[in-house]
matplotlib code that plots the C-alpha trace (Angstrom):
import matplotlib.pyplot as plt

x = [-85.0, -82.2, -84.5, -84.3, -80.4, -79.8, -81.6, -80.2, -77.7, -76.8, -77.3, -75.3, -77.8, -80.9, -79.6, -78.6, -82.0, -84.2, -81.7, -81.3, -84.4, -83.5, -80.1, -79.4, -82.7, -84.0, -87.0, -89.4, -87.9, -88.7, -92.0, -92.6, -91.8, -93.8, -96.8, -96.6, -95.7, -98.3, -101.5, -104.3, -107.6, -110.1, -111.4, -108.2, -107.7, -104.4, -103.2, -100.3, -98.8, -96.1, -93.8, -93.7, -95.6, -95.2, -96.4, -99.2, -100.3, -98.9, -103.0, -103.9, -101.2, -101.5, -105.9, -104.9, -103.3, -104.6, -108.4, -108.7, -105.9, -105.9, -102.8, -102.2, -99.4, -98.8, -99.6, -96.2, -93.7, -91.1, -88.9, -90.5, -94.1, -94.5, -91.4, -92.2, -95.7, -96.2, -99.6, -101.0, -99.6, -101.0, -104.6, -104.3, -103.7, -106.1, -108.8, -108.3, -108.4, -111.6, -113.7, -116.9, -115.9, -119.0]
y = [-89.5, -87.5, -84.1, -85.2, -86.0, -82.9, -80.3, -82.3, -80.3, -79.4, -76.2, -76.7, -73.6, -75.0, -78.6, -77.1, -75.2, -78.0, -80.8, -79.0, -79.7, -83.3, -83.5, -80.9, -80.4, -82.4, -84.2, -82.2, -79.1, -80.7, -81.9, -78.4, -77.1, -79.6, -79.3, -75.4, -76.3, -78.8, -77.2, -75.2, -74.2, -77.0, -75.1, -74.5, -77.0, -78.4, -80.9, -83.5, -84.8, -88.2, -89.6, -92.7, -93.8, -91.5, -94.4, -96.3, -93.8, -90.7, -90.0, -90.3, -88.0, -85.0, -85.0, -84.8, -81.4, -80.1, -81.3, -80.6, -82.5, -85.0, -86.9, -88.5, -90.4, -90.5, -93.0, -94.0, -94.1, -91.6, -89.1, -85.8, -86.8, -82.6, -83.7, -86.8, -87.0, -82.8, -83.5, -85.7, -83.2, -80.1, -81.7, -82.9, -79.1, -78.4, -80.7, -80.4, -76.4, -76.5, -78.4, -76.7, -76.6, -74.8]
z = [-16.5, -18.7, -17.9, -14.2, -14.1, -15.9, -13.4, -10.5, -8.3, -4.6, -3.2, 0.3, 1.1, 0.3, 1.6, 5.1, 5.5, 4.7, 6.6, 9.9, 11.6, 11.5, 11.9, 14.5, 17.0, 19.5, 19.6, 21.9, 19.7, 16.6, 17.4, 18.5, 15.2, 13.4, 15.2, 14.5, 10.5, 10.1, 11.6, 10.2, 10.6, 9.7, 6.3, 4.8, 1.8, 1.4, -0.9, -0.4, -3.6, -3.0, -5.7, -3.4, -0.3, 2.7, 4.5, 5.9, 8.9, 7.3, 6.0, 9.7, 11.1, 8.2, 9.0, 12.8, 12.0, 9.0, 8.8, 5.1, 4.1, 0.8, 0.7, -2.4, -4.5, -8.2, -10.2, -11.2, -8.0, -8.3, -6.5, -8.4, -9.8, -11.0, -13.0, -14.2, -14.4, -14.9, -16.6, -13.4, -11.6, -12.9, -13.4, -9.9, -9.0, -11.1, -9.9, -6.1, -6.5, -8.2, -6.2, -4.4, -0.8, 0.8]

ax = plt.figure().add_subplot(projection="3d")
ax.plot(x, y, z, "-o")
ax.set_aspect("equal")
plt.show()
């Protein structure tokens, strides 16, 4: 938690890119922009990795886009699992990028 504490800080940059979207657009012009974000052909494999639970029908909406999707969350609920769990992280990584798709 001291390693987390440490590397925390606020890039007003980073914080306004990332923030916008939500704060600032409407809602047929951020659904718009999601949509476009969130969709890929069906054979492209993409991974989701959650600290804590991106909720119940979040599965549901990521396959409805992306067809190849795997949401998952960490075994340990927390904020940033690649910090806090880096080696269920990586293997994860590992794992899902391994697999025999064809």
């Amino acid at each position: 938690m001291a390693d987390i504490e440490r590397r925390r800080t606020l890039d007003q940059d980073g914080f306004s890119g990332f923030w916008t979207p939500l704060l600032d657009w409407d809602a047929d012009t951020l659904a718009a922009w999601s949509r476009r974000m969130t969709s890929l052909p069906p054979d492209v494999p993409y991974l989701s990795l959650h600290g804590t639970d991106p909720g119940g029908d979040y599965a549901d909406w990521l396959a409805d886009r992306i067809p190849a999707a795997v949401a998952e969350q960490a075994p340990k609920r927390t904020h940033y699992p690649h910090l806090a769990q880096p080696e269920w992280f990586v293997s994860r990584v590992h794992e899902f990028f391994s697999l025999d798709r064809s």
